[in-house]
C-alpha positions in Angstrom: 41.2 40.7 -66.9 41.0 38.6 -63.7 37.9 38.6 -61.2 39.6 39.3 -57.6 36.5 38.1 -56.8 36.6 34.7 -57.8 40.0 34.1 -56.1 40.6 31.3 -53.7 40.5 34.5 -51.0 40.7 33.4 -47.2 37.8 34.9 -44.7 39.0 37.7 -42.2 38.7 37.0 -38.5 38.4 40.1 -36.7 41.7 40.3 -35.5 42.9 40.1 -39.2 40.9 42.7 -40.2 42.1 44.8 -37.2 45.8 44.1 -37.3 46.1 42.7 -40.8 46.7 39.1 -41.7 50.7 38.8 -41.6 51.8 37.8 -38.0 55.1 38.6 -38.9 56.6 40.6 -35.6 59.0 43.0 -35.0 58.6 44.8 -38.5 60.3 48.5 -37.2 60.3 49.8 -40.9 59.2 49.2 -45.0 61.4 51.2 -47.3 60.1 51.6 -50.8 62.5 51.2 -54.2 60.3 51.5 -57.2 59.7 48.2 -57.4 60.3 46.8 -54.5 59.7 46.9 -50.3 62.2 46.3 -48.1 61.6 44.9 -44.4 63.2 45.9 -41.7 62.8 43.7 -38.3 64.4 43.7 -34.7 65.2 40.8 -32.9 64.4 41.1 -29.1 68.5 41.4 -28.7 67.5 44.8 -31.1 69.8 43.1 -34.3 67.9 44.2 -37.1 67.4 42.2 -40.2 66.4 43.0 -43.8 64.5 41.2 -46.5 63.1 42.7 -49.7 59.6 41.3 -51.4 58.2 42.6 -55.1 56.3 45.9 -54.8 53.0 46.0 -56.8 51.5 49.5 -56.5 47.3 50.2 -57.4 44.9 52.4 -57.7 40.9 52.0 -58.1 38.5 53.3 -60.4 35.0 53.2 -61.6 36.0 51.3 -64.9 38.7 50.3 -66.9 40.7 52.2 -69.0 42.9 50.6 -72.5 44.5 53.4 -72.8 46.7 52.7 -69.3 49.4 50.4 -69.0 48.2 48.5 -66.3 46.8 44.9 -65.3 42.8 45.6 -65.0 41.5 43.1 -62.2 37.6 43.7 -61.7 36.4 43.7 -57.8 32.9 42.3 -56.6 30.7 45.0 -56.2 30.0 48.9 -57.6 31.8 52.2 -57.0 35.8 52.1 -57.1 35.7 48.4 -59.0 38.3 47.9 -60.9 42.1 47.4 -59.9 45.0 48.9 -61.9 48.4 47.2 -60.6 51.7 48.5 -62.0 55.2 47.0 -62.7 56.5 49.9 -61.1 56.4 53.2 -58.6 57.5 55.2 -61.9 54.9 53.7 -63.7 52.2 54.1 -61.2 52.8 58.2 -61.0 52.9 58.4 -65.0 49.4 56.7 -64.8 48.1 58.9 -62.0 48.9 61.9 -63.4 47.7 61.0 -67.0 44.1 59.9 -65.1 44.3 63.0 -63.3 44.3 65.3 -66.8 41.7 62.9 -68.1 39.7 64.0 -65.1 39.0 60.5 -64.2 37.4 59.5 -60.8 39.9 57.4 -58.9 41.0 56.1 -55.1 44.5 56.4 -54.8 47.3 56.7 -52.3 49.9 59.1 -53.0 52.1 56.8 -50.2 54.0 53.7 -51.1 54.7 52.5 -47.5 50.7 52.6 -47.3 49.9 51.0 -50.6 52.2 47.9 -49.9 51.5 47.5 -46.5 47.5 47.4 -47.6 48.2 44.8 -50.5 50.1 42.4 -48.4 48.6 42.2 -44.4 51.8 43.4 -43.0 51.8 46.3 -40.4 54.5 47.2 -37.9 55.6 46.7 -34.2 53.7 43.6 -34.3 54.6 42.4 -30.6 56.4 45.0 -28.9 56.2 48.1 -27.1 56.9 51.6 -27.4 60.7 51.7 -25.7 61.3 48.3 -27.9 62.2 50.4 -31.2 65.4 52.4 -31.1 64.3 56.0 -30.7 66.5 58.7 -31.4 66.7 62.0 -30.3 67.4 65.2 -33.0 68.2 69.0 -31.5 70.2 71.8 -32.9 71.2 74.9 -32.0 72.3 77.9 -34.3 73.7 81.2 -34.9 70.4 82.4 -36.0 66.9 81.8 -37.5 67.6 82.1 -41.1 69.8 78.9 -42.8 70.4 80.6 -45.9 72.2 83.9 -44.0 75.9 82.3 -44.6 76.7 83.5 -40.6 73.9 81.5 -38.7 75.9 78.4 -39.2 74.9 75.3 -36.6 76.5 75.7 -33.8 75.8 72.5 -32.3 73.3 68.9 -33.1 72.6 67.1 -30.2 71.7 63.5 -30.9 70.5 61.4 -27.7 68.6 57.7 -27.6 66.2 55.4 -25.9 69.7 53.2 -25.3 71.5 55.2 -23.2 73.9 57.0 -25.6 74.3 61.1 -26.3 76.6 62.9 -28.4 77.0 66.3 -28.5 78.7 67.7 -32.0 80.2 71.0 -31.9 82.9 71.3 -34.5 84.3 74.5 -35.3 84.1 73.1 -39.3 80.2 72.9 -39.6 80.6 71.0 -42.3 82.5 68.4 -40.9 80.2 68.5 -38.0 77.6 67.6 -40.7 79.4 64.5 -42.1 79.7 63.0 -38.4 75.6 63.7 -38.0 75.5 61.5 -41.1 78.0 59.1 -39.4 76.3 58.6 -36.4 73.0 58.7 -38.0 73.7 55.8 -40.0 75.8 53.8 -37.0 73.5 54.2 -34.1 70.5 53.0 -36.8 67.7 54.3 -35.2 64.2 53.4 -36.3 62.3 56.6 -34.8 64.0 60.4 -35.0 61.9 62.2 -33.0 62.2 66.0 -32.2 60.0 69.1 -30.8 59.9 71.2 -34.2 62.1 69.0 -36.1 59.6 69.4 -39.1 59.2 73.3 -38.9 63.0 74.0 -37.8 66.1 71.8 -37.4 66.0 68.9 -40.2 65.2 71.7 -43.0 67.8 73.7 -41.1 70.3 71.1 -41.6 69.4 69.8 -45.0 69.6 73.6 -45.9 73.4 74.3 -44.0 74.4 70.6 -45.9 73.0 72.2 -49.5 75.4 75.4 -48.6 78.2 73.2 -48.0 77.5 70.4 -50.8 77.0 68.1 -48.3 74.4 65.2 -49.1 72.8 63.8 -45.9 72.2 60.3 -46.8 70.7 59.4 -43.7 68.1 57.2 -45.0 68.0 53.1 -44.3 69.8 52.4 -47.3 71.3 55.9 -47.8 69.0 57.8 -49.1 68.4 61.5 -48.6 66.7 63.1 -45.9 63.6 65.4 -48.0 61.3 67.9 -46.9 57.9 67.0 -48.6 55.1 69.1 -49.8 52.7 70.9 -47.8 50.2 68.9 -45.8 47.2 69.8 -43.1 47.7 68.2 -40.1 44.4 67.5 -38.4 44.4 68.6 -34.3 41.2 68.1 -33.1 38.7 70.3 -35.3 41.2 72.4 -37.1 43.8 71.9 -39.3 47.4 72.6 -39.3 49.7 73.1 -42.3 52.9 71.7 -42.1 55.7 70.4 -44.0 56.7 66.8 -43.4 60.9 65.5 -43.5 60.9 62.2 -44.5 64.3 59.9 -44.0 63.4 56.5 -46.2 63.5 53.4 -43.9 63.2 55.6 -40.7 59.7 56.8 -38.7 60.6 61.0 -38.3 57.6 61.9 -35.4 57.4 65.9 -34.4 56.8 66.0 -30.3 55.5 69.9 -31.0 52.4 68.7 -33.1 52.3 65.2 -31.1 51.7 67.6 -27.9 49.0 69.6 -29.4 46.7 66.7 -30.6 47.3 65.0 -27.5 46.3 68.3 -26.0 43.3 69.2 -27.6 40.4 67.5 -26.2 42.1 68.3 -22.1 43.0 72.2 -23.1 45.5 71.9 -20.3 48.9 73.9 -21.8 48.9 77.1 -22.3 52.3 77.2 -24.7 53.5 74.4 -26.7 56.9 75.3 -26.5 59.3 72.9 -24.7 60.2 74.2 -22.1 56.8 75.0 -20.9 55.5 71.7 -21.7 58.3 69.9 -20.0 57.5 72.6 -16.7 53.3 71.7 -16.9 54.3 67.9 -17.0 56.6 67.6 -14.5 59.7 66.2 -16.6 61.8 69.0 -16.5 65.3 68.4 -15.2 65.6 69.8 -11.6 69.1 71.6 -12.6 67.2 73.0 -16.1 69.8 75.1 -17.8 68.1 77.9 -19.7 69.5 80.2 -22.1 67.9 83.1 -24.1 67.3 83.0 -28.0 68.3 86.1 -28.3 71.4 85.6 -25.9 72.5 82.7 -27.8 75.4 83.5 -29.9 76.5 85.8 -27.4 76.2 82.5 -24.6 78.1 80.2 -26.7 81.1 82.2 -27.1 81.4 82.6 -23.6 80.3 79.8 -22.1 80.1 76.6 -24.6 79.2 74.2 -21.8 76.3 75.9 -20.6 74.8 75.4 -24.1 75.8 72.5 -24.5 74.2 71.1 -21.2 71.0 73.4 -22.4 70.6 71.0 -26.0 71.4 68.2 -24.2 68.0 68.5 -21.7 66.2 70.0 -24.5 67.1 66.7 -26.2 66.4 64.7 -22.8 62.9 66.3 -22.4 61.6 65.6 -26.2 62.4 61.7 -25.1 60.5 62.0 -22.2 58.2 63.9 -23.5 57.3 61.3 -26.5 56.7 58.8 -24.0 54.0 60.4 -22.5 52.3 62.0 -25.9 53.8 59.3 -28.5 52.4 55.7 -27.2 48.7 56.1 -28.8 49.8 56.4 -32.5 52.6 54.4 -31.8 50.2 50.9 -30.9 47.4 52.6 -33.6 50.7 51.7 -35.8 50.2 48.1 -35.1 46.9 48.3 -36.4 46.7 50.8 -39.5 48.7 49.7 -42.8 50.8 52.6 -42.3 53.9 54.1 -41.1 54.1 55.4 -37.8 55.1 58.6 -39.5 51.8 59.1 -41.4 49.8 57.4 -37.9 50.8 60.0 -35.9 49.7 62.8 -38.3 46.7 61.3 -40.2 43.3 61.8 -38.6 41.4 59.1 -36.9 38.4 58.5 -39.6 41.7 58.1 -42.4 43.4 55.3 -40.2 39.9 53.6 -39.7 39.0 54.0 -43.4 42.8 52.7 -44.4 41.7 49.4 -42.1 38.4 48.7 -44.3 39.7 49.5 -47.2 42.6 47.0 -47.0 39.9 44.4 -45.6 38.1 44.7 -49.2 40.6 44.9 -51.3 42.1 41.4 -49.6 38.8 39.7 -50.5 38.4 41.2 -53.7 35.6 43.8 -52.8 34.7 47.2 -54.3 35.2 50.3 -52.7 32.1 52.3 -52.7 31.6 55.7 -53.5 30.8 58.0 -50.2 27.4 59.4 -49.7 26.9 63.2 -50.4 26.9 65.3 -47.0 24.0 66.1 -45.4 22.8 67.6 -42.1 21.6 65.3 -39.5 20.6 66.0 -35.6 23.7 66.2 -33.3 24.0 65.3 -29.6 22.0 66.3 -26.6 23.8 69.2 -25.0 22.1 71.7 -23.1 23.1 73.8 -19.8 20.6 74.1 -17.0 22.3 75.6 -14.5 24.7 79.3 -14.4 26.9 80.3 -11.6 29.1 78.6 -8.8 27.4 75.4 -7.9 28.8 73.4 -5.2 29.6 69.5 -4.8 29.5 68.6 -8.4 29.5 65.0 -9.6 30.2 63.8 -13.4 28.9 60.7 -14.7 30.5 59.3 -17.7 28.5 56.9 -20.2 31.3 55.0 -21.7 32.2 54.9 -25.8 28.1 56.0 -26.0 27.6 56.0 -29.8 30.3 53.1 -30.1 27.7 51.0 -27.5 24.4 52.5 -29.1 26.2 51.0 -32.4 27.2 47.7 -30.9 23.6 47.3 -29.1 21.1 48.6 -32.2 23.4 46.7 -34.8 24.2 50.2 -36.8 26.8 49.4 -39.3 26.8 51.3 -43.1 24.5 50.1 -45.4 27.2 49.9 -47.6 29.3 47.3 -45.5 28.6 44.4 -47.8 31.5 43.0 -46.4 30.6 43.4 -42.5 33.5 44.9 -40.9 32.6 47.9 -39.3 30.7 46.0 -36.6 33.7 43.0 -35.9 36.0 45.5 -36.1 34.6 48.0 -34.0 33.6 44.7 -31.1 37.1 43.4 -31.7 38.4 46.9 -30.1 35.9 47.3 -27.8 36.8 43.7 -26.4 40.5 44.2 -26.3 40.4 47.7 -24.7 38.5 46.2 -22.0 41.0 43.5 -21.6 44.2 45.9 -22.2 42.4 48.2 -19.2 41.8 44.9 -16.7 45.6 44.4 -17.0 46.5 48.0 -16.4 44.6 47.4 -13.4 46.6 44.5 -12.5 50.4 45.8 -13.4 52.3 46.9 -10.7 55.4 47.3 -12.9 55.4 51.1 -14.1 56.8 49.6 -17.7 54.1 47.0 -17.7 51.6 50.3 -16.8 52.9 52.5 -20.1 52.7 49.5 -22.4 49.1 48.6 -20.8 47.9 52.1 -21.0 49.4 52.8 -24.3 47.3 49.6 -26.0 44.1 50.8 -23.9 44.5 54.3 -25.4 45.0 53.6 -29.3 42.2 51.4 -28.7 40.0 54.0 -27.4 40.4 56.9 -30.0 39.7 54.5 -32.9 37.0 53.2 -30.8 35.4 57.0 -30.5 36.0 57.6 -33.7 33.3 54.8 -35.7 30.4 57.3 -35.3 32.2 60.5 -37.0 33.2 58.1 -39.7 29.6 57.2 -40.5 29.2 61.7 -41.3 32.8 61.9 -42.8 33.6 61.9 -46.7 34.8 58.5 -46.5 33.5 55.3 -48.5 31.7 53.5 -46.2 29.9 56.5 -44.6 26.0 56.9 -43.7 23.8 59.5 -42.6 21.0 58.1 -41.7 23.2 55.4 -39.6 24.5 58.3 -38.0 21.3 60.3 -37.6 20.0 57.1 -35.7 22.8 56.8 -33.2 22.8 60.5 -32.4 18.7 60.1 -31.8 19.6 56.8 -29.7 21.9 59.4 -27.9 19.7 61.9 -27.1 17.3 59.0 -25.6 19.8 57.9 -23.6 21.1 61.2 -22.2 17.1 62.2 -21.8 16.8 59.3 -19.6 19.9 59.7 -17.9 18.7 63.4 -16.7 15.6 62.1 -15.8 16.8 59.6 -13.7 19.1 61.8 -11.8 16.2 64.1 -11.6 13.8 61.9 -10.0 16.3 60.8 -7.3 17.2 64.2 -6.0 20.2 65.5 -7.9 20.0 69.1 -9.6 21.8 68.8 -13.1 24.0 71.3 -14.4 24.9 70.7 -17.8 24.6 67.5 -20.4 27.0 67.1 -23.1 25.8 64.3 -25.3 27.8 61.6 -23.0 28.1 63.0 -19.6 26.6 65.1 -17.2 27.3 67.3 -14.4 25.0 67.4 -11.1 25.1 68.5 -8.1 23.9 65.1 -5.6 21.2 64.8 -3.4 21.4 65.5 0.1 22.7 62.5 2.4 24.9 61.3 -0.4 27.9 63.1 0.6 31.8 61.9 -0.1 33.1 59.9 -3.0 32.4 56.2 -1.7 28.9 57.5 -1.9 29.0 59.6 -4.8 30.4 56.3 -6.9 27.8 54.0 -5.5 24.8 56.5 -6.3 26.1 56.5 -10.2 26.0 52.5 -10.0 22.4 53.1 -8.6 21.8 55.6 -11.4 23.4 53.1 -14.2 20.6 50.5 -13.8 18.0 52.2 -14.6 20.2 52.6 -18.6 19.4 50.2 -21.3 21.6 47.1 -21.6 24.8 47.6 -23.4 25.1 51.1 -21.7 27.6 51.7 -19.2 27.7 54.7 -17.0 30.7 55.4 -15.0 31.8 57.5 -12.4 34.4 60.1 -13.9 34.7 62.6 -11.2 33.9 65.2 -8.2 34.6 68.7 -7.4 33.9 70.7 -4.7 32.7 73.5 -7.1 32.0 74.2 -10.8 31.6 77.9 -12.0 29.6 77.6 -15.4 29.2 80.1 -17.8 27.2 78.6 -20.6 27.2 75.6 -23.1 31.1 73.6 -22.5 32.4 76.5 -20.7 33.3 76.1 -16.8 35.6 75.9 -14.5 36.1 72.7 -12.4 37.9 73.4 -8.8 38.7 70.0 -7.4 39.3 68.8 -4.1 43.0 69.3 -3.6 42.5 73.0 -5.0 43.1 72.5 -8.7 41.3 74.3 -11.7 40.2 72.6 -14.5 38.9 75.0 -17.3 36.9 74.0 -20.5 35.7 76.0 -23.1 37.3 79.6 -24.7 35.3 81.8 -22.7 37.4 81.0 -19.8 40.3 80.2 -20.6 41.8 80.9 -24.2 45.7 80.9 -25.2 45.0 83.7 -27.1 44.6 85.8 -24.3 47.1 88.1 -22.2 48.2 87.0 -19.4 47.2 89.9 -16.9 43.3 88.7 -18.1 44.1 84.7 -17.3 45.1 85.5 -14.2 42.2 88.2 -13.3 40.0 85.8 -14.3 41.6 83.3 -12.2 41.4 85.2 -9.2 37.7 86.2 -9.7 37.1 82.3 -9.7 38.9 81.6 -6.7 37.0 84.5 -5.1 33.5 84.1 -6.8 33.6 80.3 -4.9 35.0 81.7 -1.8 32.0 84.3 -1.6 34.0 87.1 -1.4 31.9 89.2 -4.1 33.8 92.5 -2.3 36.8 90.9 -3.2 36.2 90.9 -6.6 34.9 94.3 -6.5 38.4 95.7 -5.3 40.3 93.4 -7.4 38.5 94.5 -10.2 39.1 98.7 -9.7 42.3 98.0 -8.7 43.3 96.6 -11.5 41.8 99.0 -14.0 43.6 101.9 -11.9 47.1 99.5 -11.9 46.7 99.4 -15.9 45.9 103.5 -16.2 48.9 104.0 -13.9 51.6 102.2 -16.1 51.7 99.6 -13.1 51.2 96.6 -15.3 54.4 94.7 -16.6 53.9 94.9 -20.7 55.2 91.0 -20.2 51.7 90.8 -18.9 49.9 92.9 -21.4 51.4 91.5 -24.6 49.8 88.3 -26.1 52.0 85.8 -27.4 51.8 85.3 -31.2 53.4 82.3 -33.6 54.3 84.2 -37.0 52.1 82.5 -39.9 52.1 82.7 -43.4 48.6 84.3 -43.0 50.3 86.9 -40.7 51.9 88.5 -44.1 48.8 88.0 -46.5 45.6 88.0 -44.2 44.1 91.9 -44.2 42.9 91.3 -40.3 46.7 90.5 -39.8 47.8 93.8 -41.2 48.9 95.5 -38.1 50.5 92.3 -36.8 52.5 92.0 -40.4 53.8 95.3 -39.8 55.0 94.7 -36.4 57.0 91.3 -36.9 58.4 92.7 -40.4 61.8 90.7 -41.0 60.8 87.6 -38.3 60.9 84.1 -39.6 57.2 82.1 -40.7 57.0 79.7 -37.1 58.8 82.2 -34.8 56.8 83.4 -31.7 56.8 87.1 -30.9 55.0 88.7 -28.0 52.7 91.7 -29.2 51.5 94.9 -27.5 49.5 97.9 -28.8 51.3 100.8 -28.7 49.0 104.2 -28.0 48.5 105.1 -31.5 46.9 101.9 -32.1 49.6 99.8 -33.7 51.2 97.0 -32.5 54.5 96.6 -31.3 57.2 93.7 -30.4 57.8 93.8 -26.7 61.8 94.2 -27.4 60.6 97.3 -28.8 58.4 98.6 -25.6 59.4 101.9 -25.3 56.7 102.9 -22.4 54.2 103.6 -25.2 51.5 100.5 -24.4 47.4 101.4 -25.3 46.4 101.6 -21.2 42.8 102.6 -22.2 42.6 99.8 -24.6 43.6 97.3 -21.8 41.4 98.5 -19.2 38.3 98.3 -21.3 39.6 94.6 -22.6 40.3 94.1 -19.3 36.0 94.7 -19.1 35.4 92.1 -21.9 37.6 89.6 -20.1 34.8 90.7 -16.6 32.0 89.9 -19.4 32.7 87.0 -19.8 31.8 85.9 -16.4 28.4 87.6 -16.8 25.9 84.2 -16.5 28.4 83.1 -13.5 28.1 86.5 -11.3 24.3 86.8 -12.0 22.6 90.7 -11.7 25.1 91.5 -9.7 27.7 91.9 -12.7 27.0 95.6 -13.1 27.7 96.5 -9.8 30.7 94.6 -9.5 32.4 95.6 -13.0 31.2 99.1 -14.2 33.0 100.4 -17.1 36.3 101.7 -16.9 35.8 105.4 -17.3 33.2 105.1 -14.2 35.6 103.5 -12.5 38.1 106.5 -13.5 35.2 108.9 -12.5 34.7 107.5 -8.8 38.2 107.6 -8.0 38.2 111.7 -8.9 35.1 112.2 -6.6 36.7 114.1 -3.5 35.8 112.0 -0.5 33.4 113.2 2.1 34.9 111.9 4.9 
């Protein structure tokens, strides 16, 4: 047994533990054999070169085992100590599984890519920038939802690059159409397939058509298959989503529709992750969009093929533009975690952080310790201190807090015997500030997207350290993370008070920022900006407090839910009680006119807004496209006992599908293809009543008056009038 240990192993600067110790550039792809990886590289003239290098796959556990075929190599340290390496990928899974029925206690990575690119220092993209790989485009269209009805052949694949190429196949033979996909696939090369659904819709589509036909898509690097993997949970802020991953060996396959809802999360902007919304709310829709129906489809493509066609060729134009505005973060991260961008741009932000450490230790022969047990610890400072509509609002922004309460109070985890939490976490720090100075300075647009990209995948691994510390990961501590979050609340305490002192009326404080209303005389944003500077030096050193904002109202409602209305007239909403994409439309947009009114002071307004709406709905005066709420079919739709209404209503649509849902009279719920004039007014004029309520804290004790119950309503319209 050898003693990693004792190795002749060379030190980590920061930047190698950051980026990994290879300087090799250019690396667009590793593709795993069982006992070998090979490289794939780009020149700058975009030739691509291959090299292979022996594959060595590990695992880690607590102690040795004899009975495992395996080379036993003890690391420095206690917890996940020992090193089994294995001739072989085959070999490695036998062992895995047999530790697995012996219940043994191991930390081991299910991914090859990874578990190569962690042994050996390498990690992609390594000098370039996002438009440097070859991206390609993937979008079908077909006869129907289900691939294994024999008629919903593919009517068409679109296939469209980062180069400057598109080709539309349309073959009356689908399975010829399907060999010249593979063709094209494996001339054009590209390193990235990107898609919006690809992983929920067209590749299992296609590898499903291909299995009907006995067609093998060997689209892979070397020509492998093209598999749909296991289910996985996909994290998207606080919740997971389960999905199914394609994987084509040697190639990076990145879904746009998930890449849009993580990018998404935190800004709560889109109501619809669809497409062709998303394309509409950012502003890269084609000005001549072609649109065609779902349900029109077939019928559309019999009579007029080109309009289709032109239809999946700007669907497959707007996922390309549409990855360069959602893609560029995970893409850089790539550069960074020992990973493939694939599994970057689906794997949370405490996994790549804890892939970066644990490849740092394993390099110099360190053990991987065993995580601390959960435990409850004090969170942020967040309270709300003002309700209602509150004019000229400022935010103030204290930059990366827990990050700089870390870097300025030295709080690493105690079990860092190595030290590279804190190096790692200054090394991003100090190149994020240097990748936003030269955003500042580009004047090239290209030069701005490469500049911003870096700043970006900087930033959410830089936010990410403190929920690392209260993760189930190796190196976590909850008592380092109990200490930042009081540091925090110090901070934020201070922060209030200083604003306080000097005039300003706070609203709310969220752990890192806070909303007030100035003091008098400091009016306009020249004045607004250089009161926060004032504001900022009275913060410890290390603390940076920015200016991140003004509005010439917020409506607040209660803890993270308000409504911002800026200075050119937008609306910014945060928090559910506002603004959820659960609800119908008809109560977005009554709630969206009460704001406009409640900060224009027309409190009559609203009152008549209000009644007339309840009478609109009782009168069958509401479209049901604004009554129904927009659904995506789930598995949980078939199995959950809440769902049972819903099940009933989509009976026969396909797991992903959206369907918009109205209740009928009788109580059920209905498809809106199916409206037959039957929609549950009563029920949406008293929802209309909880969508009122919500705006309860904002309106003040004048709510009753202005929203009384529906039936009252009802009841003053059948007084006869006096007059």
């Amino acid at each position: 047994m050898t003693n990693l240990f004792d190795m002749d192993t060379p030190s980590l600067s920061a930047a190698d533990i950051l980026f990994g110790w290879k300087a090799t550039p250019r690396l667009v792809a590793v593709e795993m054999t069982d006992t070998e990886a090979i490289l794939h590289q780009r020149t700058a003239d975009s030739t691509r070169t291959s090299w292979r290098e022996p594959f060595t796959p590990w695992l880690l556990t607590t102690q040795p085992y004899s009975d495992i075929d395996a080379q036993w190599e003890r690391l420095d340290g206690e917890g996940y100590c020992w090193m089994a390496k294995f001739r072989s990928w085959t070999e490695y899974q036998s062992a895995r599984l047999r530790l697995r029925d012996m219940h043994v206690d191991v930390l081991a990575y299910g991914s090859p890519e990874r578990q190569f690119l962690m042994l050996s220092g390498y990690t992609l993209f390594k000098e370039m920038s996002f438009d440097d790989v070859h991206r390609m485009q993937v979008d079908i269209e077909t006869a129907g939802l289900n691939p294994q009805d024999p008629a919903n052949r593919v009517l068409l694949i679109v296939l469209h690059d980062n180069r400057g190429w598109s080709e539309v196949l349309d073959d009356a033979d689908e399975a010829q159409m399907l060999r010249r996909f593979v063709q094209l696939m494996r001339e054009r090369d590209p390193d990235v397939i990107e898609g919006h659904n690809l992983y929920g819709f067209d590749l299992p589509y296609l590898i499903e058509r291909a299995r009907r036909h006995g067609i093998i898509l060997a689209v892979g690097r070397s020509g492998q298959l093209m598999t749909v993997g296991s289910e996985r949970n996909l994290p998207i802020g606080a919740i997971n989503r389960p999905y199914r991953p394609v994987y084509i060996p040697g190639r990076h396959v990145v879904d746009t529709y998930f890449a849009v809802q993580r990018y998404d999360w935190a800004k709560g902007d889109l109501q619809s992750y669809g497409l062709k919304e998303v394309a509409r709310a950012y502003g890269i829709a084609d000005e001549e969009r072609v649109l065609v129906d779902r349900a029109d489809l077939r019928e559309q493509w019999q009579s007029n093929p080109e309009r289709v066609r032109q239809y999946a060729l700007q669907d497959a134009q707007e996922t390309a533009r549409l990855a360069e505005i959602v893609l560029p973060t995970e893409f850089y991260q790539t550069q960074m975690v020992p990973d493939t961008y694939q599994h970057v741009a689906t794997a949370g932000s405490g996994e790549k952080i804890n892939a970066i450490f644990v490849r740092a230790y394993v390099h110099a022969g360190y053990a991987i310790p065993k995580p601390q047990p959960a435990r409850d610890f004090p969170g942020g400072y967040t309270e709300v201190r003002r309700t209602g509509v509150i004019p000229r609002v400022v935010k103030a922004d204290v930059e990366s807090l827990y990050p700089s309460i870390m870097l300025v109070h030295r709080i690493a985890p105690a079990s860092d015997r190595l030290g590279v939490f804190l190096p790692a976490l200054e090394e991003l720090t100090r190149r994020r500030l240097e990748a936003k100075a030269e955003l500042r300075r580009a004047t090239d647009q290209r030069q701005r997207a490469y500049w911003d990209g870096i700043q970006g995948s900087f930033k959410v691994l830089i936010n990410s350290f403190y929920g690392y510390l209260g993760a189930n990961f190796p190196f976590n501590d909850f008592d380092a993370a109990q200490r930042v979050t009081e540091e925090g609340r110090k901070i934020a305490m201070q922060l209030v008070d200083a604003l306080e002192r000097t005039g300003s009326k706070v609203i709310e404080v969220d752990t890192d920022g806070v909303y007030f209303q100035p003091p008098e005389g400091v009016e306009g944003q020249e004045a607004e900006e250089a009161y926060v500077q004032q504001i900022a030096e009275t913060l410890p050193p290390g603390i940076r407090l920015s200016f991140d904002g003004r509005y010439r109202a917020m409506i607040s409602v209660k803890t993270k839910n308000y409504a911002l209305l800026d200075y050119e007239g937008n609306w910014i909403y945060k928090g559910a009680s506002l603004r959820s994409r659960a609800d119908e439309p008809y109560g977005r947009q009554f709630i969206a006119e009460v704001l406009q009114k409640l900060v224009e002071g027309d409190r009559e307004g609203i009152a008549r807004l209000y009644r007339e709406t309840i009478l609109r709905i009782l009168n069958g005066e509401v479209p049901i496209a604004d009554l129904a709420r927009r659904e995506r079919v789930t598995e949980k739709t078939f199995t959950s006992e809440n769902k049972r209404k819903a099940a009933e209503a989509v009976r026969g649509v396909s797991v992903g599908d959206y369907v918009n849902l109205y209740q009928r009279a009788d109580g059920s719920l209905g498809m809106i293809e199916d409206y037959a004039g039957d929609e549950d007014r009563e029920h949406y004029a008293n929802k209309l009543y909880r969508f009122a309520l919500r705006l309860r804290e904002a309106i003040g004790e004048d709510f009753d008056l202005l929203f009384p119950r529906p039936e009252q309503v009802i009841r003053e319209q059948q007084q006869p009038s006096l007059f």
